[in-house]
N, C-alpha and C positions, 0 to 999 in steps of 0.2 A: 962693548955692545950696548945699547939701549933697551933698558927696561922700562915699558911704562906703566906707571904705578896710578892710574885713574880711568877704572876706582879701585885695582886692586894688581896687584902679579903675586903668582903662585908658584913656591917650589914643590913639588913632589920625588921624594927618593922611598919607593916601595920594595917590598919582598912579596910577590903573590902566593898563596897557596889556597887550600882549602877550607871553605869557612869552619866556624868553630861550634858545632851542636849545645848547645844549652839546655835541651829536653823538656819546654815546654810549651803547648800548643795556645794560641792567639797572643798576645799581647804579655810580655815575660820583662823582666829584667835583670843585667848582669852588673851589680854595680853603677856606676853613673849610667850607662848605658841599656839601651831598652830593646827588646827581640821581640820576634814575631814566628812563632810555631818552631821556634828550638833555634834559630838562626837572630846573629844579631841584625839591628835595621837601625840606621838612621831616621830619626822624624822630621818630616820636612814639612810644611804647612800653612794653614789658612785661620785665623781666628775669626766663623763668623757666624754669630750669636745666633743671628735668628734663621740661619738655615732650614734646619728642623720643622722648627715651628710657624713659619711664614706660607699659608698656602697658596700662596700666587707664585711662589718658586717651585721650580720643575727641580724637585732636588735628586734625584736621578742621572740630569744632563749635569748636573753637577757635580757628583759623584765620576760620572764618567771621563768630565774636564780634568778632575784631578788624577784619577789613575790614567789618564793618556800623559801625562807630561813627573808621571812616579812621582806625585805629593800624595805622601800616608799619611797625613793627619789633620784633621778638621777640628776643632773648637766650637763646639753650642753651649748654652745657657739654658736652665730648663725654664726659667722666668724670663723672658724677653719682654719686662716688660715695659720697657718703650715701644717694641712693636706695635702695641694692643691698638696706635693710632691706624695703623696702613694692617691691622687686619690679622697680625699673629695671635695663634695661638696662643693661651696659657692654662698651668696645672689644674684650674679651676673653673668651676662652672660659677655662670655670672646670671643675671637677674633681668626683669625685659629693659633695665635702665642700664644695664653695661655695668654695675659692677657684682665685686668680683664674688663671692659666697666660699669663705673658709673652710667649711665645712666637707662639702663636695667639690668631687675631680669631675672633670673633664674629658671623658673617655675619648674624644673624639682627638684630642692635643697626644694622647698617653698611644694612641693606635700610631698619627703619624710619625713620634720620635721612635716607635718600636720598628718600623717598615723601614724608617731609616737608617738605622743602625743595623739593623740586616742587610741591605741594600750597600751599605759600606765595610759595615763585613764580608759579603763574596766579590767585594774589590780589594782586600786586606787591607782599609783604612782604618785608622785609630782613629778615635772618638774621643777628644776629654770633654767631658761633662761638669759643666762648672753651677753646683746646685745651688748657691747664693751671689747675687750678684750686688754691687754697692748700690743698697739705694736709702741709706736715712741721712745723712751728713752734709748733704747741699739741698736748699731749696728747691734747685727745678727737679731733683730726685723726688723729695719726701714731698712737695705737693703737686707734683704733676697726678694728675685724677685716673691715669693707667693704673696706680700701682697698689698694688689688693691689699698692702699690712696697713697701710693708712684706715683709720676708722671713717672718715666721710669718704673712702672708695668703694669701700664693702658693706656688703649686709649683717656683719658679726660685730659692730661697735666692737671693733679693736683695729688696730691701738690708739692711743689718743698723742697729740703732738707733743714735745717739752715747754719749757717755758722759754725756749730760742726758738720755737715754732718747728722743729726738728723731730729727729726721734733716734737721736746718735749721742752717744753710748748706749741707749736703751736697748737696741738691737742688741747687741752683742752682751747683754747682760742675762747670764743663764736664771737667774734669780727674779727676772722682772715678774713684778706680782700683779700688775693688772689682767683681770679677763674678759674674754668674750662673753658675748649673750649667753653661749652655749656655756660657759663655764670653763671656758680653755684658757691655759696662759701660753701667752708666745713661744715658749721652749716645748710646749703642746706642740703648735703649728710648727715650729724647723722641724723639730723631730718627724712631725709629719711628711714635711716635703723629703725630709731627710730617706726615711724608710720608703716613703713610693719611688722616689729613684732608686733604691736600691731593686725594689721590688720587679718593675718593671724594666730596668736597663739591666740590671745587675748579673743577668744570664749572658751577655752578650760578650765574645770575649776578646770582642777589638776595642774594647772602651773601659775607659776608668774615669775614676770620680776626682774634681776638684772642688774643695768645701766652698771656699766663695774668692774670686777674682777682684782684685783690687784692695786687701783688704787693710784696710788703712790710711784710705782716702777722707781727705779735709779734715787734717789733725787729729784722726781719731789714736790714740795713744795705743800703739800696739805692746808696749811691754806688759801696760796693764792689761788688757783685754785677749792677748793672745789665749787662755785658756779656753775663748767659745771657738775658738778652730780647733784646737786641739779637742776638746771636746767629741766636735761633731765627726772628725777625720778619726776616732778614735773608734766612733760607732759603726761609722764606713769601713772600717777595717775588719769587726767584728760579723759586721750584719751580712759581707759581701766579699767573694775570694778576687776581685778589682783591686787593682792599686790605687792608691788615696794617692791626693795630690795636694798641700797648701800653696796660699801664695806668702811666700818670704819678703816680700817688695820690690824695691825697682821703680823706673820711673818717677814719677811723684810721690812716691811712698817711701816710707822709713824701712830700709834692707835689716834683718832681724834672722838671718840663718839660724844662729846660737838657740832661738827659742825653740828651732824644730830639728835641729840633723841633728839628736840624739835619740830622736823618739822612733821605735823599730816600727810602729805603726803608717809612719808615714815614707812612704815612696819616693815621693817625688818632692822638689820643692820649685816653685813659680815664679815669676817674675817678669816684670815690664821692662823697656830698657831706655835709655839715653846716654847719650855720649858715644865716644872712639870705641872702637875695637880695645885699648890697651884699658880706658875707663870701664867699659865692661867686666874685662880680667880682674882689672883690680878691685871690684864691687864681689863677684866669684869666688877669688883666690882664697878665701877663711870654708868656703863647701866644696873645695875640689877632693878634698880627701874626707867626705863625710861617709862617702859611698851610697848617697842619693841621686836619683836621676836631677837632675838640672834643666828648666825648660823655658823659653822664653814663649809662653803661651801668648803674647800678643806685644806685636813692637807699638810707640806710642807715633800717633798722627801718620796720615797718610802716604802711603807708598805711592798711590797714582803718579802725584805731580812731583816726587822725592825719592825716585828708588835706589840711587846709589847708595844714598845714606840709610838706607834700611837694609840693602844687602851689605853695609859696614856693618849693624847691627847681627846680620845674620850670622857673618863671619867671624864678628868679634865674640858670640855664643858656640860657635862651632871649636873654633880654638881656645876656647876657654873651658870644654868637655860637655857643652851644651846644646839639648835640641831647639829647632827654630820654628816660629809660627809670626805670620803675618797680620799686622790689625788689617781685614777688611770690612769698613763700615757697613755697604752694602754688597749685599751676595749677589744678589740682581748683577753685577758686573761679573759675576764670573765668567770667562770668555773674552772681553773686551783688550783692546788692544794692551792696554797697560795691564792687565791682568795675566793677560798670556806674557807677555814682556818680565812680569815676577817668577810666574810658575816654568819658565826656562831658565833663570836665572837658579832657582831653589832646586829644580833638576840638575843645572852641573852642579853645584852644591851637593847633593846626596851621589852621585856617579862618583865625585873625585870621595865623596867619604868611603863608598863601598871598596874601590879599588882601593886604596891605600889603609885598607882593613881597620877602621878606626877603630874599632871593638877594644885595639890592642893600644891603640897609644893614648897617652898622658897630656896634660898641661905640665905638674910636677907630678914630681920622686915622692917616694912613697915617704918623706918629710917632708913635702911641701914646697920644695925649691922647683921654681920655677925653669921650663928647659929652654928658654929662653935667649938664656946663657952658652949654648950649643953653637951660637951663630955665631964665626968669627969676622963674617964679610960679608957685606949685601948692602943696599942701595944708603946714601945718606939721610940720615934724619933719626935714626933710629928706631924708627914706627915698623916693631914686626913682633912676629907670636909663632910660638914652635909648639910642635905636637908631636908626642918622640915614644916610639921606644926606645932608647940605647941600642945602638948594633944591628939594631930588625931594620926601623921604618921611620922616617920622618915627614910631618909636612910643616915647611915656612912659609910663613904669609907677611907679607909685606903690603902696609896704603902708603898712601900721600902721593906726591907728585911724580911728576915724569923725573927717571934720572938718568943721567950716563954709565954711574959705578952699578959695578959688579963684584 
């Protein structure tokens, strides 16, 4: 018979019964795996920053896009602050010149992310919250005139640039001694942002905290510098009963597991993606047995005009014990053709996880060997990935091209 393999064919061999209570209400996790009110769930999703905080989006009709087609999970930033050009919201209240004043929130930003997270809470969506986003390591980041930490943005003369015109490594330096007018130092202001997200979303129990998204972008050396995540994920742990989340890497970034799946503070770990289904695996396969959830909080470059290769991406995190989220640049698309074309695609996606009870199965054995090795036949090329219990449930996934064997 003919199997065609683009962009994908799927085996399922299931055992059905009844789901498995885990006994905790909103947003829980079992191991790699993450539940919602005592039941595990698959996370299926959208990564799109400025949701929240854009109010020319009807974030509502949005919310409702996604639980018609069962995508539980959205991705915001609480600093959108690229947005600040088309009109988002941010933490802070700004000046009659538009910028930004450190000092003081923005009550009017902190109301609409609160009405949203409600609003996605009685659709049972998950919310990650990514409280630091990259901005000192590339030029158009650190001097584009949106962005409040730069001192010619704001009213608090902080921070001032490096001698590369930058402000990377400074960011990330818990120790950095310069202040504001006020007499603050920068681990002042994270701390700050740090604890009002806590403050204000932290009641919510569809959402958890990611420290900062990308973090390790334009060479910034993560071995040295991973302490200001750990740091702040440590405070999020403390300050808030939310799962913390870092990002590990991926994509463009240097992949650094080792530095966080030992630390019981942190939940979840993050990550970007590129490459095949089996490059994914093999980027994973040192966190599959960390007993971290695993997330690909945003695939890299457009799904629009490239969705196969994004739902490679998806597939290659689903089989590799991982939840999925899509980069969308603009939310304004939610609805549109190719948008709906993804959120049916990430629906059977979570249908075939629910039925074949992934809660229960594996990449590897509880040493790490991959189950892989299960397969003794299937299409030529060798491009596949097994998710197993032994003896229960399996699912093989197989890409590449059309083939005749079986």
């Amino acid at each position: 018979m003919e199997i065609g393999l683009k962009p994908a064919a799927l085996l399922v061999a299931l055992l059905l019964g009844p789901a498995t209570a885990f006994g905790q209400s909103g947003l829980g996790r079992s191991g790699r795996w993450f539940t919602y009110d005592g039941q595990p769930t698959y996370l299926v999703g959208f990564d799109a920053q400025e949701l929240a905080a854009d109010p020319s989006i009807d974030y509502v009709a949005a919310l409702d896009l996604l639980a018609q087609y069962r995508i539980n999970k959205v991705r915001i930033w609480t600093y959108v602050w690229f947005g600040t050009s088309f009109g988002a919201l941010t933490p802070w209240a700004k000046d009659a010149n538009g910028r930004h004043n450190l000092d003081q929130w923005n009550p009017a930003y902190w109301t609409r992310v609160q009405d949203f997270l409600a609003k996605a809470r009685d659709r049972k969506i998950v919310v990650e919250i990514s409280v630091f986003a990259p901005y000192p390591g590339a030029a158009w980041w650190w001097n584009d005139q949106n962005l409040a930490w730069n001192s010619a943005f704001n009213t608090n003369g902080a921070f001032s640039s490096n001698s590369s015109g930058l402000f990377q490594p400074e960011f990330f330096d818990l120790n950095y001694a310069e202040r504001s007018t006020s007499g603050k130092t920068l681990r002042d202001y994270q701390q700050a942002l740090v604890d009002k997200a806590v403050a204000e979303c932290g009641g919510y129990e569809n959402a958890y905290f990611d420290v900062m998204t990308e973090f390790g972008t334009d060479g910034l050396d993560v071995v040295q510098w991973h302490p200001w995540q750990l740091h702040w994920a440590q405070r999020l742990d403390a300050a808030s009963p939310r799962q913390v989340a870092l990002y590990a890497g991926g994509g463009g970034e240097s992949y650094h597991p080792e530095l966080y799946q030992d630390k019981s503070y942190v939940d979840v770990m993050t990550i970007r993606s590129l490459g095949s289904p089996q490059e994914i695996s093999d980027m994973l396969h040192s966190a599959q047995t960390s007993g971290k959830a695993i997330s690909l909080n945003e695939t890299t470059g457009e799904f629009h005009t490239d969705l196969e290769t994004h739902m490679g991406y998806a597939w290659g995190m689903f089989m590799s014990g991982g939840h999925v989220g899509l980069y969308e640049d603009d939310s304004s698309r939610f609805g549109d053709a190719a948008w709906t074309a993804a959120a049916q695609r990430l629906q059977a996606l979570r249908d075939i996880a629910d039925k074949a009870r992934f809660w229960e199965l594996s990449p590897v054995d509880a040493a790490g060997n991959e189950y892989d090795g299960l397969l003794s036949q299937g299409p030529a090329g060798g491009q596949r990935q097994v998710l197993a219990k032994p003896g229960s449930g399996y699912i093989a996934y197989f890409w590449g091209t059309k083939s005749q064997t079986a």
